[in-house]
N, C-alpha and C positions, 0 to 999 in steps of 0.2 A: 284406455284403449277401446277403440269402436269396434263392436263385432258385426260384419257383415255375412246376412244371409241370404237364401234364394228367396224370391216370392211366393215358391210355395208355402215355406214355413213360418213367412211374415203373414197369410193368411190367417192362422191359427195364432198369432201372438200380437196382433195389430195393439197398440194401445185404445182400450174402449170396449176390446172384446168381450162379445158376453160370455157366460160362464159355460153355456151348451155350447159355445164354437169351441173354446178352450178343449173342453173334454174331446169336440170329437176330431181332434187333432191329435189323439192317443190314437184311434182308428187309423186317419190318415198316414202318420207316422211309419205304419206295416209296409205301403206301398210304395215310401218313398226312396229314394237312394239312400243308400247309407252314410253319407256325408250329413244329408239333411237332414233322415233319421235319426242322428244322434244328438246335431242342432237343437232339433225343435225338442225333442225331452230336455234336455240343455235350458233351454227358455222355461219350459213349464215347469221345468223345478224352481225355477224362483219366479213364479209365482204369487202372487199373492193371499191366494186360496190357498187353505192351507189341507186339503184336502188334494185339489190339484197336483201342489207340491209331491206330496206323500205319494203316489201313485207313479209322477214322472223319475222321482230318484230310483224308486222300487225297480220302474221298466231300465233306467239309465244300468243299473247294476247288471240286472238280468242281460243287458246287451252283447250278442258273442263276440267269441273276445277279437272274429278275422275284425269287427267293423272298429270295435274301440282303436285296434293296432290300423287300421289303417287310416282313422283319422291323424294316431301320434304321427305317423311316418308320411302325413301328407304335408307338404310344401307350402296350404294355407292354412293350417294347422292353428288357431289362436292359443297364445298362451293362457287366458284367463278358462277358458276351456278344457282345456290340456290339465290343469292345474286342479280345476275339477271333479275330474273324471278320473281322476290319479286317485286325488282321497278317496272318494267310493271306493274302490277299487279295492288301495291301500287296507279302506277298512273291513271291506266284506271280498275278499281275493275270490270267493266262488262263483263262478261265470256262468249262468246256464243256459243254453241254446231254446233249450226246453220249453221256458216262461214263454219265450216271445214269440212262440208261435201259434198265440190264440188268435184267434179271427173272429171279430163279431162283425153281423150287416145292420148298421146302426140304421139303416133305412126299415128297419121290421117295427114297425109300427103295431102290431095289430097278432095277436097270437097263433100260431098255427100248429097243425097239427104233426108231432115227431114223426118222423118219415119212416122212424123204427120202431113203432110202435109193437107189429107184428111179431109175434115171437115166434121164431122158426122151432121153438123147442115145445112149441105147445102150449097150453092151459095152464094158470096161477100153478104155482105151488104147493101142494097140499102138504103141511108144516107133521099133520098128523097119520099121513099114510105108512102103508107099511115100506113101500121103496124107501121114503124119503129118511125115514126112522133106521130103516136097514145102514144107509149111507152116514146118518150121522152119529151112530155108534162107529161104525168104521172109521169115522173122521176122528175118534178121540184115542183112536190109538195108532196112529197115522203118523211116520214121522213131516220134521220141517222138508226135507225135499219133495215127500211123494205127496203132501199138502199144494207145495208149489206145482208139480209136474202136473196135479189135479184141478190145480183152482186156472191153468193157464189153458187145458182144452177139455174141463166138463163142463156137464149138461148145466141148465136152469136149477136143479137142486142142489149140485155140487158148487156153484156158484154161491145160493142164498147160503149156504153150509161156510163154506171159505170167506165169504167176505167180511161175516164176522168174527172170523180168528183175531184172537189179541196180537199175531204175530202179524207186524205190517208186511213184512215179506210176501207172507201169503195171502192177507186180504186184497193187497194191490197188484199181485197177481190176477187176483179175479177181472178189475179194470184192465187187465189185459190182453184177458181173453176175446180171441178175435169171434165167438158168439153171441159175448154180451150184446142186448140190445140198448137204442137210447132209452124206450120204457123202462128198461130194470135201471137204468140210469137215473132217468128221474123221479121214480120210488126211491132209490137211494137217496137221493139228495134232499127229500122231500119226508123223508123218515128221519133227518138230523142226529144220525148215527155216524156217518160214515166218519175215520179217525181222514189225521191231517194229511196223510200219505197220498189216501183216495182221495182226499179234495183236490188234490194240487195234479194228480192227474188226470182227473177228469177237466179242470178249470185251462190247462194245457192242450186237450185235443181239441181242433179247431172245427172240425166237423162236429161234436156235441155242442158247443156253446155256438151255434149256429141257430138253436132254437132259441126260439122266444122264452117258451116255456121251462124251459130248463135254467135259460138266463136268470129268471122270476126266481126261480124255486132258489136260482143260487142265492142272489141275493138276498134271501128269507133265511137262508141257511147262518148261523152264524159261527161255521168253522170255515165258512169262505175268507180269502184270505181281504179286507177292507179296499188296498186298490181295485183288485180283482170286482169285487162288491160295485165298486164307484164307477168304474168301466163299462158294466154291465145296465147301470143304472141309467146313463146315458142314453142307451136306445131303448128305454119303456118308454110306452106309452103315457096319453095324459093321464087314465083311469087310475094306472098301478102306481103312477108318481105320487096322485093325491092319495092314494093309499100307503104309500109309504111313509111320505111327509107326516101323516096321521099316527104311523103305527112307531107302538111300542116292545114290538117285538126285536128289533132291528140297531145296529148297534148307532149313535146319536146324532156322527158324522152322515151316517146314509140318508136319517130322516132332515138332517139340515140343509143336505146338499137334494135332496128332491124336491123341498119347496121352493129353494131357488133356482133350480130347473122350472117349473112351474111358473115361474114368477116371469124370467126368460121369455118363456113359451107369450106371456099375457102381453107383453110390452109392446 
């Protein structure tokens, strides 16, 4: 059975396509209808890359659930499609709206500066003051809710304080606080502590992974989730590809799929 699509989505999936268009049909994907939105992850899971793949099932799952139901219940509905998106489904039933509302501007070539750098709370942290020493004896006898009621509207200390609770509850509280800045953002990310809680909602707001910089440090980080990584990867630059492709810090997909970014770019 032939599956027919728009030309939007045959852009990103033409046979011959190179591997940076591929990718940034994950991008495009965000703004397209939801019809072809599902389409084109649809194509990109099969893929040949098998990196590609990995990242289009991963978004396919993530997809909420009004758009997957109203592919089933649309009238050109294909079955091999349909058929698809059942199994996922079938196999991983948890739907989350959540994932798919990153936003990157694969156009950001060239690194800039966090717009939140500024910290409305003031100057670094002093880890050895008396304030901060006051609050972190308080913190250890603090129960789980007054941690969370804490870590969701304190200061810069109260925050370095909570964010490293063993309780995810309350460290991801801290990412939720509407004073966090993007600098304590990408300190965090950049310190490869944060647990899997905090990655997945920082990698989620669409306004922090907006940065260049933060994009970097994600995919440096290796508690980022590997699609998330591959996505991100896409809009670096030349400099940080060939640094990637190089490094051994990074997990083996990242540095394979940056030379042949690279490679792309030369052709």
């Amino acid at each position: 059975m032939k599956l027919s699509i728009s030309s939007a989505v045959a852009a990103y999936v033409r046979p011959g396509s190179s591997v940076e268009v591929r990718l940034a049909g994950f991008s495009a994907a965000e703004g397209m209808a939801d019809g072809d939105r599902l389409l084109l992850l649809f194509c990109l899971s099969k893929d040949t890359e098998p990196a590609i793949r990995s990242l289009a099932v991963s978004l396919l799952k993530a997809l909420p659930e009004s758009i997957v139901n109203g592919y089933r219940e649309s009238p050109d509905a294909n079955p091999i499609v349909l058929k698809a998106i059942s199994g996922l489904f079938l196999a991983d039933p948890a739907i989350s709206e959540e994932s798919t509302e990153e936003s990157v501007d694969a156009s950001d070539d060239e690194p800039e500066e966090l717009s939140g750098e500024t910290d409305p709370d003031g100057e670094q942290v002093v880890e050895e003051s008396e304030e901060f020493l006051s609050k972190y004896k308080t913190a250890q006898i603090m129960g789980i809710a007054e941690k969370i009621k804490m870590a969701l509207s304190g200061d810069k200390e109260w925050r370095s304080i909570l964010v490293k609770d063993s309780n995810k509850l309350v460290s991801g509280s801290v990412i939720k606080n509407p004073r966090i800045t993007e600098g304590e953002i990408l300190t965090l990310v950049k310190s490869g502590s944060p647990n899997d809680e905090i990655m997945r909602l920082i990698c989620s707001n669409k306004e922090w992974v907006k940065s260049y910089k933060l994009r970097k440090a994600l995919i440096e980080n290796n508690r980022t989730l590997v699609p998330n990584a591959l996505r991100y990867l896409a809009t670096m630059g030349d400099k940080d590809l060939a640094s990637f492709a190089k490094s051994k810090n990074v997990a083996s997909v990242i540095s394979t799929m940056a030379k042949r970014l690279l490679l792309n770019k030369k052709k």
